[in-house]
VMD Tcl script that draws the C-alpha trace (Angstrom):
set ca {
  {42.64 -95.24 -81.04}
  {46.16 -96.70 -81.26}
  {46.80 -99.81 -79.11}
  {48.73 -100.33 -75.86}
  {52.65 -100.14 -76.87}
  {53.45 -103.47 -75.76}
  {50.80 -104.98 -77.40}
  {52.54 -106.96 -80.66}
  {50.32 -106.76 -83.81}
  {48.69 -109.50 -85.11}
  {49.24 -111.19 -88.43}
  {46.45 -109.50 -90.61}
  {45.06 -107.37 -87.75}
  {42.90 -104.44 -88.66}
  {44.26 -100.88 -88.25}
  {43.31 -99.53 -84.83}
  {40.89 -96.89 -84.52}
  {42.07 -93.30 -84.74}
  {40.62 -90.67 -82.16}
  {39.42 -88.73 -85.59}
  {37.58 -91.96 -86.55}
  {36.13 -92.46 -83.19}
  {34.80 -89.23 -82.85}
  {33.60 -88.94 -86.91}
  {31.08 -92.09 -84.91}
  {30.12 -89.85 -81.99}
  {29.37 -87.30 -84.46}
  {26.78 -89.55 -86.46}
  {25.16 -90.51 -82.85}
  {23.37 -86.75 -82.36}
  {19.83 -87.48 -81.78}
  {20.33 -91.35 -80.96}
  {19.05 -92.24 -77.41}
  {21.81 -95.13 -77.46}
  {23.73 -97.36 -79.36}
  {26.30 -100.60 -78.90}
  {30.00 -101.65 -79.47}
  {28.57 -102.97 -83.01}
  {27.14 -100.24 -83.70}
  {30.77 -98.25 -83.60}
  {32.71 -101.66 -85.05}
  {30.25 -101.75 -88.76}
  {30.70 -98.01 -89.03}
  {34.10 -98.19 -88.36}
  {34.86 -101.34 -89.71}
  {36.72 -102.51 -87.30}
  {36.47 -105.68 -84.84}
  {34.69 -106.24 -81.97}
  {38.15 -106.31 -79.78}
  {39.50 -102.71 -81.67}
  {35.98 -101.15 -80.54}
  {35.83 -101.97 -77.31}
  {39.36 -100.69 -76.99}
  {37.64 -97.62 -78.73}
  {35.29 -97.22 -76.37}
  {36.84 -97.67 -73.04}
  {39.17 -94.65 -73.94}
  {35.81 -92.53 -74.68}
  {34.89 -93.77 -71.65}
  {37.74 -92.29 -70.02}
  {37.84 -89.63 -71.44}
  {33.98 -88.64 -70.62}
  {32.76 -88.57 -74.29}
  {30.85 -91.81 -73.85}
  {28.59 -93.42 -70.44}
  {26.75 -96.74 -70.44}
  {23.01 -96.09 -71.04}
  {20.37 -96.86 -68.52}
  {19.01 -100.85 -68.54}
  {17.67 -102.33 -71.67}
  {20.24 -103.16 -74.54}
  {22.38 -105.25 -72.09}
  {18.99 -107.40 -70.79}
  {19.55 -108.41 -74.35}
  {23.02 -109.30 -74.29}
  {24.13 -106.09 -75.91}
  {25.32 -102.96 -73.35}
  {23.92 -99.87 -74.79}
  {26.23 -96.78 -74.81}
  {25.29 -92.91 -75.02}
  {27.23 -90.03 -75.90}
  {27.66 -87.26 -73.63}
  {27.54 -83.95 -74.21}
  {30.92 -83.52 -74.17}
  {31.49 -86.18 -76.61}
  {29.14 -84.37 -78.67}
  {30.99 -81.10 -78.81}
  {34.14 -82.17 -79.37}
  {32.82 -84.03 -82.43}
  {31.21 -81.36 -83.87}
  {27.91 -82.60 -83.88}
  {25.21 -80.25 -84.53}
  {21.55 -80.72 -84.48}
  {20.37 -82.94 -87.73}
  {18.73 -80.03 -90.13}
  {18.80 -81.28 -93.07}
  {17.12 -83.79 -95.04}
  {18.67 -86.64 -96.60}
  {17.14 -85.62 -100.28}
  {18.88 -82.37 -99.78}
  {22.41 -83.83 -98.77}
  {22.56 -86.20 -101.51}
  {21.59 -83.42 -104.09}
  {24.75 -81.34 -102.42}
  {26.77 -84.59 -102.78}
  {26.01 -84.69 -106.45}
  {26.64 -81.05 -107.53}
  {30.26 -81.51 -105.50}
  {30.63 -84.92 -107.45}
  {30.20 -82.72 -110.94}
  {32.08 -80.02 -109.88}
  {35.19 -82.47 -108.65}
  {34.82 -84.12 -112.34}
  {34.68 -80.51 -113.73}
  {37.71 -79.37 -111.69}
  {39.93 -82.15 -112.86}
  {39.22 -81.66 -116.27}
  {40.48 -77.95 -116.02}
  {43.90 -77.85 -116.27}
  {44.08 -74.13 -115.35}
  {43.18 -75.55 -111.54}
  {46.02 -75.42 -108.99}
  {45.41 -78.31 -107.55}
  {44.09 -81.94 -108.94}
  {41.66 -84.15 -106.65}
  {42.76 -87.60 -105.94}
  {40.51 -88.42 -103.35}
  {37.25 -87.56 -102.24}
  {35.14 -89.45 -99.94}
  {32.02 -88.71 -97.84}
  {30.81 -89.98 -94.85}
  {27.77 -88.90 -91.74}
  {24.68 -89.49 -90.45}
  {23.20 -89.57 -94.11}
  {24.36 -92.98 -95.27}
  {22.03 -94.13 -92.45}
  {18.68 -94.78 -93.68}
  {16.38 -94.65 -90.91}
  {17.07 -90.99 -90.11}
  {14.59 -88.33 -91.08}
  {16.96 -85.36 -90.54}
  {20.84 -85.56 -91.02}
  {23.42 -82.87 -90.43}
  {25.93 -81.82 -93.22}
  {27.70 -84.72 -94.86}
  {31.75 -84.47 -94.07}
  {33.97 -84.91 -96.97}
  {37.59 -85.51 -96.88}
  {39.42 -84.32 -100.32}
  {42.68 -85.02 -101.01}
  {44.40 -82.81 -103.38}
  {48.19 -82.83 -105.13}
  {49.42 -79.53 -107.16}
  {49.08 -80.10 -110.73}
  {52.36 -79.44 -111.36}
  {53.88 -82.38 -109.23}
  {50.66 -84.36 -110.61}
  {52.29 -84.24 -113.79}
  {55.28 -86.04 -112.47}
  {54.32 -88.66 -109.69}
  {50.85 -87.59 -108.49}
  {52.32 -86.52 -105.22}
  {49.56 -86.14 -102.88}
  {49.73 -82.76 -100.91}
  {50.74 -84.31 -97.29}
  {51.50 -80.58 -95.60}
  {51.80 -77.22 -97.34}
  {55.32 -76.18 -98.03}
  {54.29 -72.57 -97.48}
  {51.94 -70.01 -95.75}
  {50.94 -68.77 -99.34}
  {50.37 -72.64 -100.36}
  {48.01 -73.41 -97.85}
  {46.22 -70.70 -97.98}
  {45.85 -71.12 -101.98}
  {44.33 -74.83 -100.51}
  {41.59 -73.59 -98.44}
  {41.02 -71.32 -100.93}
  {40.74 -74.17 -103.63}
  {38.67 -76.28 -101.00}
  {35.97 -72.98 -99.90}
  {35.53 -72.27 -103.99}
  {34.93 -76.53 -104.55}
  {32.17 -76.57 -101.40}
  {30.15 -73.35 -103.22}
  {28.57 -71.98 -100.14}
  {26.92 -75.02 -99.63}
  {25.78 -75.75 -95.76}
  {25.18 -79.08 -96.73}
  {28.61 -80.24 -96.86}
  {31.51 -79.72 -94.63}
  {35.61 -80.59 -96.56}
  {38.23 -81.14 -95.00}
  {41.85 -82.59 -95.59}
  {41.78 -86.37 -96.52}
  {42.89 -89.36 -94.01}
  {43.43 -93.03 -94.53}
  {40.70 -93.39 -91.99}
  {38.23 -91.91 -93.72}
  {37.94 -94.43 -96.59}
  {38.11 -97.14 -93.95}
  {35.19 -96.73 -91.88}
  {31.81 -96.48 -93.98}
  {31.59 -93.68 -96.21}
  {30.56 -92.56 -100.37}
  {33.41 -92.08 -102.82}
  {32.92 -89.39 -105.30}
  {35.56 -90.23 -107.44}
}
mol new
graphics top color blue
foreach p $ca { graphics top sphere $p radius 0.5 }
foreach p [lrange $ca 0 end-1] q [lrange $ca 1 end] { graphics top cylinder $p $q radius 0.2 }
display resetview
C-alpha cells in the first residue's frame, strides 16, 4: 500500500506494502476465524507502522472488519476478512494437503532446473519463488501454493540477462503463458504467475 504523498521517507524505511502483497495475506487468511496487525507485518515483513497503514486501507475498502471481543482484551485487536476481501484475493477453500503441495513444489523445482539446462527453451528462469497458506504449519488443509516466475528470452539472456518486464508483442506473450501453462504441468496444486519485487519480500520458498 504506498504511503500518503507528503509523507517524506525515512532513512532505511522498509518498502510500503503493495495492494498485491496485502491481498497475497488476505488470501492465506481463508479458514482463519481472525488474526492481528502482526500477523500481516511477519508475513509481510514489514513494520508495525507500514501494516497498520495496510490495514486501515482494507478497512476502507471493506476487505477487512475488526473481529468480535477477545484478541484486543489481550492487548492485540483481532481482524477478520470479509467476504469481499476474500474474493478479490482469490482465496478458495483450503483442499489440499500440505504433503501434496510440497510434492508439486518439488516436481516444479526439477522441472525449472531441467528447463534451464535446455537451451532449446525460449525463455530462461531467473526467479522463482513460492509463497501461501502452506508455509504455515498449523494448517491441516492449504489451497494451491502461488508462484511468481520470472523469465528473460534466452536470446537477450545471452547478452545481459534482461528480465522480461512486458512483452514486446501479442505473439511474445502469448509464447509466455504458453512457456508458464507447459512449466505448471496440469498441476492444481500450484498457481504461476509473473514475478514482483514483493513477492520475495514478504515470506515465501525460493526454488532457485
Amino acid at each position: 500500500m504506498p504511503p500518503p504523498r507528503d509523507r517524506k521517507t525515512r532513512p532505511n524505511a522498509l518498502p510500503p506494502i503493495s495492494a498485491e502483497a496485502a491481498l497475497s495475506f488476505l488470501k492465506d487468511t481463508k479458514g482463519t476465524l481472525a488474526w492481528t496487525a502482526r500477523d500481516l507485518a511477519g508475513a509481510l515483513k514489514t513494520n508495525r507502522h507500514e501494516a497498520e497503514q495496510a490495514l486501515a486501507l482494507l478497512q476502507a475498502q471493506g476487505y477487512v472488519q475488526p473481529a468480535r471481543q477477545g484478541g484486543a482484551a489481550r492487548g492485540a485487536p483481532e481482524w477478520m476478512t470479509t467476504p469481499a476481501g476474500e474474493a478479490v484475493s482469490g482465496a478458495k477453500a483450503p483442499r489440499f494437503t500440505r504433503e501434496s503441495v510440497e510434492q508439486a513444489l518439488t516436481a516444479l523445482k526439477d522441472r525449472i532446473q531441467g528447463s534451464n539446462k535446455n537451451r532449446q527453451a525460449p525463455f530462461r528462469i531467473t526467479d522463482a519463488v513460492a509463497f501461501g497458506d502452506f508455509l504455515l504449519p498449523e494448517r491441516a488443509r492449504v489451497q494451491s501454493a502461488d508462484v511468481g516466475i520470472r523469465l528473460a528470452r534466452r536470446e537477450d539472456a545471452k547478452q545481459k540477462n534482461a528480465a522480461v518486464a512486458e512483452p514486446r508483442s501479442a505473439s511474445e506473450a502469448k509464447a509466455e503463458r504458453s512457456f508458464l501453462r507447459d512449466l505448471r504441468a496440469k498441476s492444481t496444486h500450484l498457481t504461476l504467475r509473473p514475478y514482483a519485487d514483493w513477492m520475495r519480500r514478504r515470506t515465501h520458498r525460493d526454488l532457485l
